[in-house]
C-alpha positions as CSV (number, residue, x, y, z in Angstrom):
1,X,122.9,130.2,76.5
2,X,119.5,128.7,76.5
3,X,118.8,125.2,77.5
4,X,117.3,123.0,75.1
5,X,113.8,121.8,75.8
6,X,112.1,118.4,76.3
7,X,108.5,117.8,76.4
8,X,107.5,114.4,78.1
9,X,104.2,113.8,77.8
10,X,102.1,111.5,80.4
11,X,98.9,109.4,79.8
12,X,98.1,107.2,82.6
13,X,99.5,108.9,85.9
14,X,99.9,105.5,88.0
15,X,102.0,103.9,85.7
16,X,104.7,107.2,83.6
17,X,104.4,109.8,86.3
18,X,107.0,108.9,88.3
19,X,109.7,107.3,86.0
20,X,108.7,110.0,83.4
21,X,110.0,112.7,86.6
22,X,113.3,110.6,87.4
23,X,113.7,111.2,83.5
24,X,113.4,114.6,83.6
25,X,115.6,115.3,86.8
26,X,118.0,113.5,84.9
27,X,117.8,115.6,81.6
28,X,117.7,118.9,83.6
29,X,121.1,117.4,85.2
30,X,122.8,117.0,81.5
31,X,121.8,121.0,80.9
32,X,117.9,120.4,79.6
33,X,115.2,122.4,80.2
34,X,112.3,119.5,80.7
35,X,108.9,120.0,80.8
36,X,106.4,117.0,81.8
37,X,102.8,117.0,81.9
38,X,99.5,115.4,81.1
39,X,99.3,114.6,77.4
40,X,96.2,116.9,76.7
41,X,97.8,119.8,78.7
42,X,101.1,119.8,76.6
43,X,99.4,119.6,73.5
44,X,97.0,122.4,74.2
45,X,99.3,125.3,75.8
46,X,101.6,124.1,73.2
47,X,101.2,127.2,71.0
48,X,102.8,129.4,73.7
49,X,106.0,127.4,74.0
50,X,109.6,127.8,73.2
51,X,110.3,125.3,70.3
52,X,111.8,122.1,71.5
53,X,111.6,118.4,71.1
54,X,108.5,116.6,71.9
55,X,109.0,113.1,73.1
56,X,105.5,111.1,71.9
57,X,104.6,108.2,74.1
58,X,102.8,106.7,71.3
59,X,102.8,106.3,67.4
60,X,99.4,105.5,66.1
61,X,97.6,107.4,63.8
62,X,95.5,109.4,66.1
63,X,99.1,111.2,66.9
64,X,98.9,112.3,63.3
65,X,97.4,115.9,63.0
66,X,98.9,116.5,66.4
67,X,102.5,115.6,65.1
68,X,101.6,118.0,62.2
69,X,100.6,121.1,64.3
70,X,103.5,120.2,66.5
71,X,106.0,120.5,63.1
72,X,104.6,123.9,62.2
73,X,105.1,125.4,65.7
74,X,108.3,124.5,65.3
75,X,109.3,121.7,67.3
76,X,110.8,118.4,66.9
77,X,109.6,114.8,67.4
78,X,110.8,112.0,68.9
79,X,108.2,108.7,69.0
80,X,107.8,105.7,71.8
81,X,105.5,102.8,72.3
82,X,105.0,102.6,75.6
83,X,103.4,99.3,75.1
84,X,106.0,98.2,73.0
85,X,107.8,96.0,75.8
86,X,104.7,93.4,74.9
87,X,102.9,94.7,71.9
88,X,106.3,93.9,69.7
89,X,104.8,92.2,67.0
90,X,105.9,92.2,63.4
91,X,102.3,91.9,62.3
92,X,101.0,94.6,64.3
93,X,103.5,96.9,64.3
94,X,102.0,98.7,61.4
95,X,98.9,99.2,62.9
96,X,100.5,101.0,66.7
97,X,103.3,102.6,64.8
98,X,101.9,105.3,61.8
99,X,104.1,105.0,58.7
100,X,102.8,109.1,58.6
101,X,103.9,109.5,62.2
102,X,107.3,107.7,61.4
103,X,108.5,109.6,58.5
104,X,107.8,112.8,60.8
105,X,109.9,112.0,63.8
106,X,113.6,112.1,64.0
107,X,113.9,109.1,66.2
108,X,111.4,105.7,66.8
109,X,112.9,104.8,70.5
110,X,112.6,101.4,71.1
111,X,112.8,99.3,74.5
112,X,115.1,97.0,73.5
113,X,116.7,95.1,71.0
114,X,113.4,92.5,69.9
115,X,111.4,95.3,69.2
116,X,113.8,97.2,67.4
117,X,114.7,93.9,65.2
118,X,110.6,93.6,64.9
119,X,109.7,97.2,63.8
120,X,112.7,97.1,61.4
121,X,111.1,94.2,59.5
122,X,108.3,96.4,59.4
123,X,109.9,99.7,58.3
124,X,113.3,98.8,57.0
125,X,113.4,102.1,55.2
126,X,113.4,103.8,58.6
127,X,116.6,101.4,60.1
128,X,118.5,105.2,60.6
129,X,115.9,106.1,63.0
130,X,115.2,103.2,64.8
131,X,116.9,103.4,68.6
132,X,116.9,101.9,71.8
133,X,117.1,103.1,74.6
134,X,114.8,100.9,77.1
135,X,111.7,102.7,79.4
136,X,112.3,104.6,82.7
137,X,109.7,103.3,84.8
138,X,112.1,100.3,85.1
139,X,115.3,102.9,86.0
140,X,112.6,103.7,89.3
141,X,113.2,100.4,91.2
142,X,117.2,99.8,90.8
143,X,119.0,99.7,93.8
144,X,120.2,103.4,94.0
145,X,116.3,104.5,94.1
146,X,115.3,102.0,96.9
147,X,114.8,104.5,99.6
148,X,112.1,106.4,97.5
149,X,109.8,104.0,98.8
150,X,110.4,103.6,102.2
151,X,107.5,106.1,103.4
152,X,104.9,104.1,101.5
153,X,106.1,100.6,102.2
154,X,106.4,101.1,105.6
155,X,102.3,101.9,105.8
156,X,101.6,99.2,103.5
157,X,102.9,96.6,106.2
158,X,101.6,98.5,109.1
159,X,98.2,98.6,107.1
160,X,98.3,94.7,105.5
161,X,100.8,92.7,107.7
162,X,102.3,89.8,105.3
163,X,100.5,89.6,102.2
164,X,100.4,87.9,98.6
165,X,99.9,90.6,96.2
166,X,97.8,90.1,92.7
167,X,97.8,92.7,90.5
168,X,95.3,91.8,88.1
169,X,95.5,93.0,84.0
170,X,92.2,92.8,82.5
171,X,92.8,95.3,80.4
172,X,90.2,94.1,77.9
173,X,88.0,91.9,79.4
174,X,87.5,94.6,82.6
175,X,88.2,98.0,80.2
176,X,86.0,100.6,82.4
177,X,85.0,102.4,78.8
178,X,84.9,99.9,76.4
179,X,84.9,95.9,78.1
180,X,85.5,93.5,75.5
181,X,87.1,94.1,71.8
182,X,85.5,97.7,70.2
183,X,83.0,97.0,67.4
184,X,84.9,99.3,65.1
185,X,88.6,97.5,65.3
186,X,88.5,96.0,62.2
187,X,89.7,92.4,60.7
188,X,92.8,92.2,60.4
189,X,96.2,91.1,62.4
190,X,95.2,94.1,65.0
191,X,92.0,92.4,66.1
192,X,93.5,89.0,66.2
193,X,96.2,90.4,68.9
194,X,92.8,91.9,71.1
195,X,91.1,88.3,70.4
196,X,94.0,86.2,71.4
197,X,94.8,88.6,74.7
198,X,91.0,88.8,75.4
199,X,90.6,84.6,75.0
200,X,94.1,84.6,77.5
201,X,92.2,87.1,80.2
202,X,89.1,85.0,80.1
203,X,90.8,81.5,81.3
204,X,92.9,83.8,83.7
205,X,89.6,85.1,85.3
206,X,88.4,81.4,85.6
207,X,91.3,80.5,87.6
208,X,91.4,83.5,89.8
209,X,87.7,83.4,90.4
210,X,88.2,79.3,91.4
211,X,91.2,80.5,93.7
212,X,89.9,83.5,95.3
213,X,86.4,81.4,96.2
214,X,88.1,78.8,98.4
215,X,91.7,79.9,99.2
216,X,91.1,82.8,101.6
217,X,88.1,80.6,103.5
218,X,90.5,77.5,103.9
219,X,93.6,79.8,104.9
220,X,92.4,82.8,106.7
221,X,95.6,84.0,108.2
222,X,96.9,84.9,104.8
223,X,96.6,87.8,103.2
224,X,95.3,87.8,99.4
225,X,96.0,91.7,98.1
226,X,94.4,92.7,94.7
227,X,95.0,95.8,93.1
228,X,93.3,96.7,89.9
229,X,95.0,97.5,86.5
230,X,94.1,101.4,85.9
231,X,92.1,101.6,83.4
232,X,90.0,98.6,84.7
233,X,86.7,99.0,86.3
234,X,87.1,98.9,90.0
235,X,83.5,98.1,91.1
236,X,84.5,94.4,89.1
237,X,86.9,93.6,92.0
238,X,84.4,95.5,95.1
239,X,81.5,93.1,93.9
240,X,83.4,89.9,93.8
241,X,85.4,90.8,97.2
242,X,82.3,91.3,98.9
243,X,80.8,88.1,97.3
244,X,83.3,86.0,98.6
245,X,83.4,88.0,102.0
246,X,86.7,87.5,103.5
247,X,88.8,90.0,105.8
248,X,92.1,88.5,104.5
249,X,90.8,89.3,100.8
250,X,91.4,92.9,100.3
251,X,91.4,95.5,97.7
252,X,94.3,97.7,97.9
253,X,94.2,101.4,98.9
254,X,94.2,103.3,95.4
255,X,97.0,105.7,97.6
256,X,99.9,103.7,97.2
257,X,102.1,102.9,94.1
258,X,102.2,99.6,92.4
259,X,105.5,99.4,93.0
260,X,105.5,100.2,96.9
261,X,102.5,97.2,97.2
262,X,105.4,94.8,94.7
263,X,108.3,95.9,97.1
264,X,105.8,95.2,100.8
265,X,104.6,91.8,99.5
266,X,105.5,88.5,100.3
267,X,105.9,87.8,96.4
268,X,103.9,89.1,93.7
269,X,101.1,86.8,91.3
270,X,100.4,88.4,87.6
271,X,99.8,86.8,84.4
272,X,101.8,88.6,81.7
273,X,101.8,91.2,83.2
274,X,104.6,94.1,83.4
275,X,104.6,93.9,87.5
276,X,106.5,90.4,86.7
277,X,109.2,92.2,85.4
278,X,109.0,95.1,88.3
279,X,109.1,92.7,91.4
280,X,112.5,91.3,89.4
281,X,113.8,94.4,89.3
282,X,113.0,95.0,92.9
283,X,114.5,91.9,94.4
284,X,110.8,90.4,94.5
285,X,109.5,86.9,93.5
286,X,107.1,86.6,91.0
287,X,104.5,83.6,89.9
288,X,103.3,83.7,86.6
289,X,99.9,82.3,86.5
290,X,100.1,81.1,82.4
291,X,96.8,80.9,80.6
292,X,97.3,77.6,79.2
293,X,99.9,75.2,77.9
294,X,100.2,77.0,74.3
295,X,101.2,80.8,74.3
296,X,98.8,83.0,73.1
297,X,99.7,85.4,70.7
298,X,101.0,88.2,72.6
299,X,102.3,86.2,75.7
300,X,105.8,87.6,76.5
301,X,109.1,85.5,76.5
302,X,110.8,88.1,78.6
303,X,108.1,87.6,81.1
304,X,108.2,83.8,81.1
305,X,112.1,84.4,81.4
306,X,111.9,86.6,84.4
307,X,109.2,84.9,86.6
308,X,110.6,83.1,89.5
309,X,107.9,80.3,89.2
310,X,105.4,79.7,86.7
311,X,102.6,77.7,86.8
312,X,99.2,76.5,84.7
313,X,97.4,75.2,88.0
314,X,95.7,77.1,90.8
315,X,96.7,73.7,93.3
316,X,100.0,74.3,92.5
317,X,99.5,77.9,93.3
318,X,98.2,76.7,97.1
319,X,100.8,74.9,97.4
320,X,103.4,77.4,96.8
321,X,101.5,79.6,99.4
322,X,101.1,77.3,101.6
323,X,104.6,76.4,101.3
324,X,105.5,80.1,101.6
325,X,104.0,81.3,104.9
326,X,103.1,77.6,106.6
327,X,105.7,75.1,106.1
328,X,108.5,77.9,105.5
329,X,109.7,76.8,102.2
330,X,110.2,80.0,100.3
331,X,111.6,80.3,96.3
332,X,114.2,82.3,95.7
333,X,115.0,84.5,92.3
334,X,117.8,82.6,90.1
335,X,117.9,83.4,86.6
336,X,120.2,81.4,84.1
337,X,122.2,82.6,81.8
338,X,120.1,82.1,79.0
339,X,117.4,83.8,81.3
340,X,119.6,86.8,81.1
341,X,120.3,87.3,77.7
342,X,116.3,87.2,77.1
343,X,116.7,90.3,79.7
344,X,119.2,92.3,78.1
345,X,117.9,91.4,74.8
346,X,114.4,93.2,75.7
347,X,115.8,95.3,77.6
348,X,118.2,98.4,77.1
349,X,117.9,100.2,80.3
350,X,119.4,97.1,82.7
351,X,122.6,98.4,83.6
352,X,122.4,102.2,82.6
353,X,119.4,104.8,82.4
354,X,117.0,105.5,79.9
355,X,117.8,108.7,79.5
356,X,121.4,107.6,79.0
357,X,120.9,106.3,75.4
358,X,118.0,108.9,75.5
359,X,120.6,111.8,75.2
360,X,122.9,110.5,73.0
361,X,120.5,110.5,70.4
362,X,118.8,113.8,71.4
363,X,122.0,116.0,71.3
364,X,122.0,115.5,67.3
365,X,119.0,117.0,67.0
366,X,118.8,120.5,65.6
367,X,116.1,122.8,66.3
368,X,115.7,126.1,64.6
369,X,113.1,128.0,67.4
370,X,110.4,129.7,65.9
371,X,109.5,130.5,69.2
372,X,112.6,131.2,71.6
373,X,111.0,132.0,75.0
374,X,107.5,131.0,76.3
375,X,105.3,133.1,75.5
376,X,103.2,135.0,78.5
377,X,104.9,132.5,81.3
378,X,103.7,134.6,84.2
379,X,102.0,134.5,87.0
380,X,98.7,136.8,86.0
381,X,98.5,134.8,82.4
382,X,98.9,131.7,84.5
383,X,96.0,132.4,87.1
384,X,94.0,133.4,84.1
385,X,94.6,129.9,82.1
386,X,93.6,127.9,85.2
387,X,90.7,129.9,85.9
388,X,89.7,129.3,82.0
389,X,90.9,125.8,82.0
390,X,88.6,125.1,85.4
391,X,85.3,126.5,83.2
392,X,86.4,124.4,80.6
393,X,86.6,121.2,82.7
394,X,83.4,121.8,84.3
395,X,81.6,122.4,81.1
396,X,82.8,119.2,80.2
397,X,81.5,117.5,82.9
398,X,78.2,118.6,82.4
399,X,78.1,117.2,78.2
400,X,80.1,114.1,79.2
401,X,79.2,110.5,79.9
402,X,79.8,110.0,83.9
403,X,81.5,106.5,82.5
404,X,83.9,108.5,80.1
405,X,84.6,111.0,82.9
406,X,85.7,108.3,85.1
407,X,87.8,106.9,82.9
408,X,89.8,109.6,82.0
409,X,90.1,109.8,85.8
410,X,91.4,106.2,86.3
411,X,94.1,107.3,83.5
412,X,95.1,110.9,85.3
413,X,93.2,111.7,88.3
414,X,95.4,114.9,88.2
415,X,98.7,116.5,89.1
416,X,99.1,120.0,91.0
417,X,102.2,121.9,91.9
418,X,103.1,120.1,95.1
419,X,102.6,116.8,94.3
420,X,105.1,117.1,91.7
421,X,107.8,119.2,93.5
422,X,107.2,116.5,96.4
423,X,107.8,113.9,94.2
424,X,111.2,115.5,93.1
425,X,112.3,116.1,96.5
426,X,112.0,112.6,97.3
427,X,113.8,111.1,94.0
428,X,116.6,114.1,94.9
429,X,117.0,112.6,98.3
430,X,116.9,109.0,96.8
431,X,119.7,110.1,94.7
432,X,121.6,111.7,97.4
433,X,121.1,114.9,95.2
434,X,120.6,118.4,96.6
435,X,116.8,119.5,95.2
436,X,118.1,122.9,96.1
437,X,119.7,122.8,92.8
438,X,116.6,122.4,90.7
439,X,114.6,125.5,89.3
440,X,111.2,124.0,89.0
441,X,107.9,126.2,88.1
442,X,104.5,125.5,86.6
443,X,104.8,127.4,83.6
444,X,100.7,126.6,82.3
445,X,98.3,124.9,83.6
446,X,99.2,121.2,84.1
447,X,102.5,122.0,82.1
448,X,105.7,121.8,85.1
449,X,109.4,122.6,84.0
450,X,112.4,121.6,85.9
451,X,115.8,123.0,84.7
452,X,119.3,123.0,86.9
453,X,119.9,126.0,88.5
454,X,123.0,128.1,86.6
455,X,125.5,128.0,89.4
């Protein structure tokens, strides 16, 4: 019998990869064939694949013609916001989720239950369509995939000692491509979100800049780690590090996962930020540094809910550290019960898996394959596709603006065969499963399948 097929598709490498594979070991467990792969890669070899379901991690409008082509091939679609978690709001839902793109996919997966209830009062017409079924980068750092980190943490405090870590989100104000709000985003409730977030980042800078210039000076023995968001431009954070010119201020090694640097630290310091939410999950404190008294527009209640301490000040952020590491007074996580039903309201992945409530959605789907097998999946077409796709790249390289080229590297700085079967071998021996079991093959360039072996 053949397996039905997934496609996940992957934009920014740091942040999906490695849920986005936990999700696919977990699909190829329930009987799926899953393929996962960089966003361009699946759309372009996707002429030559067996019809299946493609799983969109966004629902914009430029996902339009690509949802079309997708259709005639033959496959299915399923739609995500992976931004969704934050960017929930009635107002804007129109603008990140197509009404075009929505009548064309079977299922809108949601995160959780508020942006279900949100996009519903945007598209009530599309209620039979609208699911939850919560994000797998948050299934990564439950307690049954703790030991997946242990090789990375255990450099992290070799290489850093005891440290406060500050992963910093100027997504906007700090864009590599485009800093600031794009001229062409029109008026309208879309650029009033990007205003609101951008005036939020701005007084967020001012404090960090005020803290970094003094705190590291007056308490040399502790350890201030920054690590970039990844589409920011990292030569922001080299200046001003070498500016202020302190040992114990450090940029962190671009090697190591966000979530190894979360699980290493001391506690964690973000501002809205999605890491808040991470270091819960992973047993971690977390400040939350607020912009100002009044919530801007897309500040998150979930995140306010989750942070262990939050504060408007940077002398109450001293203190706190100071406390911390000097006078031995540490916080501790405690959320109420009122803290925990904002959780389990935004979230549906707490307990069980994403691809839990994934499945039980998927398995109604019916596809009728215009394309049963892959088509050419071979080693000789293979070598010839990567030796095309390697003229292609360079060709690009020489047209291209360095600055656009870098960004696209921030967001996928690449993924070979090894990487990824290393990466399962580890989550298999997380999960105390036998990676043995797992048929796993590049079948085009970019493009990786992993199926159960038939026993």
């Amino acid at each position: 019998m053949l397996k039905k097929r997934i496609y996940t598709l992957i934009e920014i490498k740091d942040r999906e990869l490695l849920g986005k594979t936990l999700f696919s070991i977990n699909l190829a467990d329930a009987g799926y064939s899953a393929v996962i792969g960089k966003k361009n890669n699946l759309y372009h070899y996707s002429n030559y694949f067996k019809s299946g379901i493609f799983f969109f991690k966004g629902m914009g409008p430029n996902n339009y013609k690509d949802m079309i082509k997708l259709k005639k091939l033959g496959h299915k679609i399923v739609g995500y916001d992976e931004e969704g978690l934050v960017m929930n709001q009635v107002e804007t839902i129109s603008k990140r989720v197509d009404s075009r793109c929505m009548k064309l996919v079977e299922f809108f997966f949601t995160v959780g239950k508020n942006q279900s209830k949100n996009t519903l009062k945007a598209y009530p017409e599309f209620n039979y369509k609208i699911k939850e079924i919560g994000n797998s980068r948050f299934d990564l750092l439950k307690k049954r995939m703790k030991n997946f980190f242990i090789g990375e943490t255990d450099k992290i405090k070799k290489k850093y000692g005891k440290f406060v870590f500050f992963p910093s989100k100027f997504t906007i104000l700090n864009n590599q491509l485009y800093p600031g709000i794009p001229k062409d985003v029109k008026e309208g409730p879309g650029r009033r979100v990007l205003e609101s977030d951008l005036a939020d980042q701005i007084k967020i800078e001012t404090k960090l800049k005020k803290f970094f210039n003094y705190f590291p000076k007056k308490y040399p023995n502790i350890k201030i780690v920054v690590k970039p968001h990844p589409i920011e431009n990292k030569n922001y954070w080299i200046n001003l590090i070498k500016k202020i010119n302190c040992k114990n201020f450090i940029l962190a090694d671009d090697k190591y996962l966000t979530n190894s640097y979360i699980i290493s630290s001391e506690f964690n310091v973000g501002s809205n930020c999605h890491t808040s939410l991470e270091s819960y999950l992973a047993n971690k404190p977390t400040i939350n540094l607020r912009p100002s008294n009044k919530d801007g527009f897309i500040i998150s209640k979930l995140i306010r809910a989750i942070s262990t301490v939050e504060i408007l000040d940077i002398k109450k952020l001293e203190k706190i550290i100071k406390d911390w590491f000097i006078n031995k007074k540490k916080f501790k996580i405690k959320l109420t019960k009122k803290q925990k039903k904002i959780l389990n309201y935004n979230i549906k992945n707490v307990k069980k898996n994403a691809d839990y409530y994934f499945l039980k959605n998927i398995k109604k789907i019916v596809i009728k394959p215009k394309i049963k097998e892959d088509k050419y999946s071979n080693f000789f077409f293979l070598y010839f596709l990567e030796n095309l796709r390697r003229l292609k790249n360079k060709y690009y390289n020489f047209i291209s603006f360095k600055k656009r080229r870098d960004y696209q590297k921030l967001k996928f700085s690449g993924l070979d065969q090894k990487e990824f079967d290393n990466n399962i071998y580890k989550i298999c021996k997380s999960l105390k499963k036998n990676y043995y079991n797992y048929k796993i093959k590049e079948i085009y360039p970019g493009c990786y399948c992993i199926e159960k072996k038939v026993e």
